[in-house]
NUKOLNU-230226 format. One record per residue (C-alpha): x negated, y negated, z. Coordinates in nm, 3 decimals, padded with zeros to 5 digits, always signed. Example, Ala and Ser with C-alpha at 12.3 -4.5 7.8 and 13.67 -1.06 7.14 Angstrom:
BEGIN
<pt x="-01.230" y="+00.450" z="+00.780"/>
<pt x="-01.367" y="+00.106" z="+00.714"/>
END
This chain:
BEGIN
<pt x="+00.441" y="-03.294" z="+10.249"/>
<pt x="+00.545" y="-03.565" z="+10.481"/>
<pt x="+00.911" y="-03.491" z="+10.666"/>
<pt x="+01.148" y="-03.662" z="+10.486"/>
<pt x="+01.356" y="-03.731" z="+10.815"/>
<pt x="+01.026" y="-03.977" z="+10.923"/>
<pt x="+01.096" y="-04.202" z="+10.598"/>
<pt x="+01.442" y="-04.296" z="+10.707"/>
<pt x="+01.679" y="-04.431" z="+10.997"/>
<pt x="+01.830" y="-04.118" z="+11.198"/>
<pt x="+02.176" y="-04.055" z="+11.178"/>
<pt x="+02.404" y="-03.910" z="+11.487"/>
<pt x="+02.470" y="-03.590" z="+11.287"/>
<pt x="+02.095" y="-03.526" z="+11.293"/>
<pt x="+01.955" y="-03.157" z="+11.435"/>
<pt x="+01.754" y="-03.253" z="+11.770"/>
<pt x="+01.399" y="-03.097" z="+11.802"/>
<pt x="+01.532" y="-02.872" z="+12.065"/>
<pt x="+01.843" y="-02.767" z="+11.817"/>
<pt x="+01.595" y="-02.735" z="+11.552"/>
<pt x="+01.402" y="-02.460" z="+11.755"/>
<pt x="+01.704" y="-02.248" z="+11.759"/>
<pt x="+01.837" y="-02.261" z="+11.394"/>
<pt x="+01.546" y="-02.251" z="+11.218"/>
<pt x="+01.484" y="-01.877" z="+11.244"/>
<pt x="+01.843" y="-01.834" z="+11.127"/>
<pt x="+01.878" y="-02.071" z="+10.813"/>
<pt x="+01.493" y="-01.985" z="+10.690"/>
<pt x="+01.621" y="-01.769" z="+10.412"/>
<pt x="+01.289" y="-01.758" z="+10.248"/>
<pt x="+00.897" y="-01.833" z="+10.394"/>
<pt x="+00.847" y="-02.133" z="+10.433"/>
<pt x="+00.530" y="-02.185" z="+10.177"/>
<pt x="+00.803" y="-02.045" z="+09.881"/>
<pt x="+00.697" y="-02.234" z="+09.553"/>
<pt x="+01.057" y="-02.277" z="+09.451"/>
<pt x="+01.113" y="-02.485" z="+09.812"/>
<pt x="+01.123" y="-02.861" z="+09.676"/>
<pt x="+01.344" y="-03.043" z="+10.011"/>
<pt x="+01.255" y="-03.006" z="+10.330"/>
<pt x="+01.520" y="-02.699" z="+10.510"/>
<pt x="+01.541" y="-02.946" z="+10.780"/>
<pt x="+01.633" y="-03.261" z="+10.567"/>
<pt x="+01.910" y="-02.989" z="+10.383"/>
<pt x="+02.071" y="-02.877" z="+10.736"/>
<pt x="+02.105" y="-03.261" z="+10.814"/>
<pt x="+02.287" y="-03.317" z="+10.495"/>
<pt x="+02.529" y="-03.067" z="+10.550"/>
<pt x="+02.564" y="-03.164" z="+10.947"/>
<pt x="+02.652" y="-03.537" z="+10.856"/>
<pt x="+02.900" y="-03.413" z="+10.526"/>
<pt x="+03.074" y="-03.173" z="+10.751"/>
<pt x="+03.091" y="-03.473" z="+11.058"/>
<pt x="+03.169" y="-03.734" z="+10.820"/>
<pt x="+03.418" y="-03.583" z="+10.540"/>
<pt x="+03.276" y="-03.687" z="+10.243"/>
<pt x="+03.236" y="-03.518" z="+09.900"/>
<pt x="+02.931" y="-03.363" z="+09.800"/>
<pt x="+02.870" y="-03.625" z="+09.541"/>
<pt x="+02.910" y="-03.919" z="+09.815"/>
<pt x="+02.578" y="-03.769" z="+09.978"/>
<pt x="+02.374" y="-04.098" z="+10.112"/>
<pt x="+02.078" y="-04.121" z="+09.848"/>
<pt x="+01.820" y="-04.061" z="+10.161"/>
<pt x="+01.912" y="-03.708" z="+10.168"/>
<pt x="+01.861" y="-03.454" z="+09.905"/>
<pt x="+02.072" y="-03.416" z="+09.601"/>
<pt x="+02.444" y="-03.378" z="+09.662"/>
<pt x="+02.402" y="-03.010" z="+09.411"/>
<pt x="+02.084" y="-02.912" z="+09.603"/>
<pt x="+02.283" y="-02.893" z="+09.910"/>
<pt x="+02.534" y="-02.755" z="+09.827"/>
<pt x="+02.341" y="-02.456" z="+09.659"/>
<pt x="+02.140" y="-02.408" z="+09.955"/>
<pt x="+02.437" y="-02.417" z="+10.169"/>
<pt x="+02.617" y="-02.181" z="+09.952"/>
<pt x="+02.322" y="-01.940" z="+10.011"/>
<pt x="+02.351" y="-01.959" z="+10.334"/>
<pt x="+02.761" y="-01.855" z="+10.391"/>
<pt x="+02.672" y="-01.592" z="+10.186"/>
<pt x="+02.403" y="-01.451" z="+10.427"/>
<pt x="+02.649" y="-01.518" z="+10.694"/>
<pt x="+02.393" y="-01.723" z="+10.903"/>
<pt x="+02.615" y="-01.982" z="+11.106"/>
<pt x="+02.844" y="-01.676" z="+11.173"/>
<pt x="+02.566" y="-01.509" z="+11.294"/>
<pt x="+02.475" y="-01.867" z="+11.499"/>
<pt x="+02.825" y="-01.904" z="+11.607"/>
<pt x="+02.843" y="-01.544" z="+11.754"/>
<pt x="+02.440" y="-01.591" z="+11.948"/>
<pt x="+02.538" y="-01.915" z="+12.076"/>
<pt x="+02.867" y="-01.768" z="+12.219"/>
<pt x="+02.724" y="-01.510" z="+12.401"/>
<pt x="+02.390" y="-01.711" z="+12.500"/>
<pt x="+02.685" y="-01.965" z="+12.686"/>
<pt x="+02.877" y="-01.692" z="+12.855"/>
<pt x="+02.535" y="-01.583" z="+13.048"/>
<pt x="+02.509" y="-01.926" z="+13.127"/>
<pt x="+02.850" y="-01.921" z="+13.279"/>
<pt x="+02.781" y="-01.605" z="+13.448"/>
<pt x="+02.980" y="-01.422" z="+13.228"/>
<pt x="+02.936" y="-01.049" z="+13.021"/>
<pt x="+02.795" y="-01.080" z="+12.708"/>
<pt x="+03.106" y="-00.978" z="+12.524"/>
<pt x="+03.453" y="-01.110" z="+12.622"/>
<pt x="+03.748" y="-00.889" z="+12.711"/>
<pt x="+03.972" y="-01.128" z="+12.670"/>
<pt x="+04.114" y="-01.340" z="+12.381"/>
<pt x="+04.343" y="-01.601" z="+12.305"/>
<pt x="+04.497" y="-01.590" z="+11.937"/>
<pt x="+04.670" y="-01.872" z="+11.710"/>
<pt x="+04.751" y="-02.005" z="+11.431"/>
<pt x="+04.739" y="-02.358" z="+11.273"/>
<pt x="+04.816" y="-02.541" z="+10.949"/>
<pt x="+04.619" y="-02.802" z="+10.706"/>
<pt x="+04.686" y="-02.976" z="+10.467"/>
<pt x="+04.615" y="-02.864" z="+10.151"/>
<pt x="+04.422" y="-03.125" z="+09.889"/>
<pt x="+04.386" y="-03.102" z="+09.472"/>
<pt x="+04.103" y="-02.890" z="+09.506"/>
<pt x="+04.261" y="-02.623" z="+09.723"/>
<pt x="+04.589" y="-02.644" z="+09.610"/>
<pt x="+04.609" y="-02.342" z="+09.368"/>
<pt x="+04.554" y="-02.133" z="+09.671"/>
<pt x="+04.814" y="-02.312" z="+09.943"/>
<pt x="+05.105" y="-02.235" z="+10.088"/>
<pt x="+05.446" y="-02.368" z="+10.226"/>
<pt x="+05.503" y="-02.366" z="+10.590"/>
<pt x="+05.855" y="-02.423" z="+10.569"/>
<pt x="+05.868" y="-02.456" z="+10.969"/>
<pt x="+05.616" y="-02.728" z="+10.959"/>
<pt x="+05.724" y="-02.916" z="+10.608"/>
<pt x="+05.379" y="-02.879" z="+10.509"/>
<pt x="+05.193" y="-02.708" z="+10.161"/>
<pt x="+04.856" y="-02.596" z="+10.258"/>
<pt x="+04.680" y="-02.378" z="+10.436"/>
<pt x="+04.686" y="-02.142" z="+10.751"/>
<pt x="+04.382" y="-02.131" z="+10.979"/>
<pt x="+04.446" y="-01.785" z="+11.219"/>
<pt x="+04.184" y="-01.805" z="+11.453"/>
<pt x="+04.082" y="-01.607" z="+11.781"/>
<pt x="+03.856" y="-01.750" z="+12.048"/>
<pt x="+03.731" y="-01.568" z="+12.410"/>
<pt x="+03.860" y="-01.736" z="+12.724"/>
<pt x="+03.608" y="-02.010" z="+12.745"/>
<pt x="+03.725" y="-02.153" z="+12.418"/>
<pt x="+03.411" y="-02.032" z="+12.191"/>
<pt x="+03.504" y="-01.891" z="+11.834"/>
<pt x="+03.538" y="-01.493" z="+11.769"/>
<pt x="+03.666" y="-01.488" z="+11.417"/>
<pt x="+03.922" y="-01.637" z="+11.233"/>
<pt x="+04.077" y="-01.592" z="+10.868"/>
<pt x="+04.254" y="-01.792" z="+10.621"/>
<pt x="+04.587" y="-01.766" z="+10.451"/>
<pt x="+04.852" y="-01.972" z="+10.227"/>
<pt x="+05.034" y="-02.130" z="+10.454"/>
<pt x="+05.293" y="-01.918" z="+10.373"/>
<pt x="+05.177" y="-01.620" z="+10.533"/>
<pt x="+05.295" y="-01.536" z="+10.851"/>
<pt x="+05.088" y="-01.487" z="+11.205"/>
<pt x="+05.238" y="-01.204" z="+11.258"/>
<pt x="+05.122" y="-01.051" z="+10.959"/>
<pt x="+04.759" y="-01.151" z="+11.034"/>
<pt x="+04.751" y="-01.035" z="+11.389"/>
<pt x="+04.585" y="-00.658" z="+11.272"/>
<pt x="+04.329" y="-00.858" z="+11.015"/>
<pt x="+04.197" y="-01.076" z="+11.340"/>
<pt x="+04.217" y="-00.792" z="+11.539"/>
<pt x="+03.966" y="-00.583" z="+11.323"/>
<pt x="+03.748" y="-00.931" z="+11.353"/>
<pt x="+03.733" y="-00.972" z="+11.726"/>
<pt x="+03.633" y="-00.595" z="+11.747"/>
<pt x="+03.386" y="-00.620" z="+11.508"/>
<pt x="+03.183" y="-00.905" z="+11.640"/>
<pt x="+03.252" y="-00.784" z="+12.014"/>
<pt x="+03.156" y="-00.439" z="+11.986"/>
<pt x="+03.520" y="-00.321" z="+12.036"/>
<pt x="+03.502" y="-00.494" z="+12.387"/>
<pt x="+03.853" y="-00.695" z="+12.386"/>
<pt x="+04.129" y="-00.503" z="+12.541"/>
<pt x="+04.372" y="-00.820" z="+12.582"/>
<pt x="+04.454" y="-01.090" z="+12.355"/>
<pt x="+04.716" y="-01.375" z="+12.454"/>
<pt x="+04.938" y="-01.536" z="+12.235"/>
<pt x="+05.259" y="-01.755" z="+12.167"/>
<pt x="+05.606" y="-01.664" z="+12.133"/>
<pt x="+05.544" y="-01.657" z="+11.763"/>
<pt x="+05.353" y="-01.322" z="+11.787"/>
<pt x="+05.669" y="-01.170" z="+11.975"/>
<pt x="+05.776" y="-00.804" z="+11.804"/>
<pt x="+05.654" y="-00.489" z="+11.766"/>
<pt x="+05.477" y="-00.513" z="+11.406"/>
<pt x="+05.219" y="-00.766" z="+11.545"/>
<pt x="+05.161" y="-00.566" z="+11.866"/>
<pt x="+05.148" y="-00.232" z="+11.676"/>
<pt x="+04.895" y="-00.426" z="+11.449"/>
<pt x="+04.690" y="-00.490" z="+11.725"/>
<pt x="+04.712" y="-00.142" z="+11.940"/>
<pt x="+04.577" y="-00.002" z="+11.632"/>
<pt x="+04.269" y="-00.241" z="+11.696"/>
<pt x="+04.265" y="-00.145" z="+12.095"/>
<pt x="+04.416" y="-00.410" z="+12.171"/>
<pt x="+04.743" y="-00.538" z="+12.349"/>
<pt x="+04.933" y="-00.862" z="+12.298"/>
<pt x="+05.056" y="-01.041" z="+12.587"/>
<pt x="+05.321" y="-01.299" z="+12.514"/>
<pt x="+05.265" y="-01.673" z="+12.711"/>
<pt x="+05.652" y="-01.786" z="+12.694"/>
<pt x="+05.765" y="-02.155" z="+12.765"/>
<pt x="+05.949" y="-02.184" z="+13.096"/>
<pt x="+06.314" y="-02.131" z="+13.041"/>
<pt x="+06.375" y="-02.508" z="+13.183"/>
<pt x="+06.104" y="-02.655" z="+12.988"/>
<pt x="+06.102" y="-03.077" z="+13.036"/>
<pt x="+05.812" y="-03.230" z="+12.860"/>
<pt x="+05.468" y="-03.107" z="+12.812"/>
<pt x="+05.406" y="-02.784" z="+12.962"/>
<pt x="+05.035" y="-02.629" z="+13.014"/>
<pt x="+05.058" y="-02.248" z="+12.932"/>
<pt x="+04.794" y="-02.034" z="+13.132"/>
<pt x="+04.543" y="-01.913" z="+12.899"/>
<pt x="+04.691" y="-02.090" z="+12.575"/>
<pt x="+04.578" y="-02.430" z="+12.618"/>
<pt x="+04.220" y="-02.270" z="+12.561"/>
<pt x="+04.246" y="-02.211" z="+12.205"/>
<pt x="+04.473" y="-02.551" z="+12.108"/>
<pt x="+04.114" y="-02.727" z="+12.313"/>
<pt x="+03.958" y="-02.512" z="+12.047"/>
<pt x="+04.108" y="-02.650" z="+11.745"/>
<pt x="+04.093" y="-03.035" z="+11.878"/>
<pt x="+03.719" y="-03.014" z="+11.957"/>
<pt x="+03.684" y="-02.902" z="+11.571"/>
<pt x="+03.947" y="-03.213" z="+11.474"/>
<pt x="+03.553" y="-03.450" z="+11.542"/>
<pt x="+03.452" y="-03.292" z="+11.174"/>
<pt x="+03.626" y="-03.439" z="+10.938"/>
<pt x="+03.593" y="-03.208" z="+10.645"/>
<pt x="+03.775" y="-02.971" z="+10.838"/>
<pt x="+04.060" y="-03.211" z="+10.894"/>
<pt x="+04.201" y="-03.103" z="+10.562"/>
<pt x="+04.111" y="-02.849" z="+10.320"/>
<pt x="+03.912" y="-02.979" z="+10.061"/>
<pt x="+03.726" y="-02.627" z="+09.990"/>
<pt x="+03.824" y="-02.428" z="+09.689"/>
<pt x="+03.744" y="-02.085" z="+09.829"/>
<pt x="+03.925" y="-01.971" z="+10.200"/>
<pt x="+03.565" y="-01.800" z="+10.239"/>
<pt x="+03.385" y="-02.160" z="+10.220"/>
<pt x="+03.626" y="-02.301" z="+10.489"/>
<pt x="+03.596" y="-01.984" z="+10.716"/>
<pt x="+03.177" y="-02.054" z="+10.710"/>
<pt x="+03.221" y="-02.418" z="+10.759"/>
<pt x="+03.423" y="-02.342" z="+11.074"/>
<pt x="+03.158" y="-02.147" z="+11.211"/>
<pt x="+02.899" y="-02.422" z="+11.129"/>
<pt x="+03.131" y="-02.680" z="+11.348"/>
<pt x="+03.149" y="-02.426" z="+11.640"/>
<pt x="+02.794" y="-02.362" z="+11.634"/>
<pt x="+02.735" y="-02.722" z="+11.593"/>
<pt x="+02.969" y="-02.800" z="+11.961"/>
<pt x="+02.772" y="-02.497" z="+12.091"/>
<pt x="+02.472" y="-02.593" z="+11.995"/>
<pt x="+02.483" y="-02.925" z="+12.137"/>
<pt x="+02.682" y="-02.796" z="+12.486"/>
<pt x="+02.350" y="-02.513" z="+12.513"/>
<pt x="+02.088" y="-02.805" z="+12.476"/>
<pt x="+02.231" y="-03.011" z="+12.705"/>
<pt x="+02.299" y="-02.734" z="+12.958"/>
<pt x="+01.908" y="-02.641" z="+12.944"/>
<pt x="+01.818" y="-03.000" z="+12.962"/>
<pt x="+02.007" y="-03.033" z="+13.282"/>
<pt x="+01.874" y="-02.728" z="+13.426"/>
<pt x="+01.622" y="-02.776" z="+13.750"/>
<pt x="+01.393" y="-02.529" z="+13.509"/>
<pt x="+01.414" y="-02.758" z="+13.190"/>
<pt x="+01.007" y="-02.862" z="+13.210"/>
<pt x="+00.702" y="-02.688" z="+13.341"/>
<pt x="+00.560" y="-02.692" z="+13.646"/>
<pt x="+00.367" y="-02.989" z="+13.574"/>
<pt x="+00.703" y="-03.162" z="+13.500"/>
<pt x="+00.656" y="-03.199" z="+13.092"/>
<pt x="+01.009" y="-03.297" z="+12.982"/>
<pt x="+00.924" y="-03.180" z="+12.594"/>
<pt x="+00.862" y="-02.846" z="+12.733"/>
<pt x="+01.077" y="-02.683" z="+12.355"/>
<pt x="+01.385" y="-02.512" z="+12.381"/>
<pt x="+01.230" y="-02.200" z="+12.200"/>
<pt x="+01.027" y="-02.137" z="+12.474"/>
<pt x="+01.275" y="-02.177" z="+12.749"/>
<pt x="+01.535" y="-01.975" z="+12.623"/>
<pt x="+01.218" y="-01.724" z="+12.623"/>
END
């Protein structure tokens, strides 16, 4: 079957070759020759790349991609394997060896934001009275480069502080019980949250505001996880939540991360003095140069 991708204009949302290379492995859920396979896996990630970029609904699909339902049951499949998770978490630690870092952080910067809530995810929002908003509450926790660990969703009703032992579990999880710090605002102050996290291994250090604060301030180690949420502010779905399930939006935040990771590993191998072969071939594939 001809690629469906070759009978149409290219949109910016569109995997690369070189991104291909990497994400195929994870999002091939079945071989390739299965019977039941009627669009192209490609053609379906590119779907879901340009509705999570653009913010539309699944009906408002662009007729050259695959049917709006076909999508979306493919892409439920795949948060329920846990595969851009999985991304997310390779990426992360492929980027730290890059930066010359350990594989797993020690280090992490927790925080909390809220979103607007919309008629399909309204029976399950909250009120953040401090913010005069009814939706939802995003607690996320990121290392000290900015790259996502885990993160959980609430009504926004639902306190940070009461999260801080559920994130806790998270980071551990993923990190192989590596993070011994975690920073955090003044909103985590008090000794239920940092209980919550000693259980977990780790301890809560407190970034105040200067005491003669006059405009903006940058707060060591904070601003890395507010960067965090406004690089994830470029996909549009995510601006509000539209998703009826907190589990959808949690797996659709770890497609956007991979996604910025994705693109920041391809471009870091591209500019790297090793990016082609010795006889200078610039398509020398990702695949084989990440070995």
């Amino acid at each position: 079957m001809e690629p469906q991708a070759l009978l149409r204009k290219p949109y910016p949302s569109d995997v690369s070759d070189d991104e291909w290379a990497f994400v195929a492995p994870y999002l091939t859920l079945m071989p390739p020759a299965a019977p039941q396979r009627v669009h192209e896996l490609r053609e379906v990630f590119n779907a879901l790349r340009w509705l999570v970029r653009a913010g539309a609904p699944w009906r408002y699909l662009p007729t050259n991609f695959p049917p709006g339902e076909a999508v979306s049951q493919q892409t439920r499949r795949w948060l329920a394997a846990g595969v851009f998770a999985a991304m997310a978490h390779d990426l992360r630690i492929v980027l730290r060896w890059a930066e010359g870092r350990a594989d797993q952080p020690t280090a992490a910067i927790f925080d909390s934001a809220t979103r607007q809530s919309t008629p399909e995810s309204g029976p399950r929002a909250g009120d953040d009275g401090h913010k005069r908003r009814q939706g939802s509450q995003l607690h996320l926790a990121v290392d000290t480069l900015g790259h996502l660990l885990a993160l959980h969703v609430t009504p926004a009703d639902v306190h940070e502080r009461a999260q801080v032992g559920v994130l806790a579990a998270a980071v551990q999880a993923v990190t192989g019980e590596h993070v011994a710090l975690a920073f955090v605002d003044q909103g985590y102050t008090g000794e239920t949250p940092a209980a919550a996290a000693a259980a977990h291994g780790i301890q809560l250090a407190v970034v105040k505001l200067p005491e003669a604060k006059r405009g903006f301030v940058l707060l060591p180690r904070r601003w890395v996880v507010e960067r965090s949420f406004a690089w994830v502010t470029r996909f549009r779905r995510l601006a509000k939540h539209y998703e009826r399930l907190p589990e959808t939006v949690e797996g659709l935040y770890f497609l956007a991360f991979a996604c910025l990771m994705l693109h920041r590993l391809v471009t870091a191998v591209a500019q790297s003095p090793y990016h082609a072969l010795e006889n200078g071939d610039p398509a020398w594939p990702l695949s084989t140069r990440l070995g």
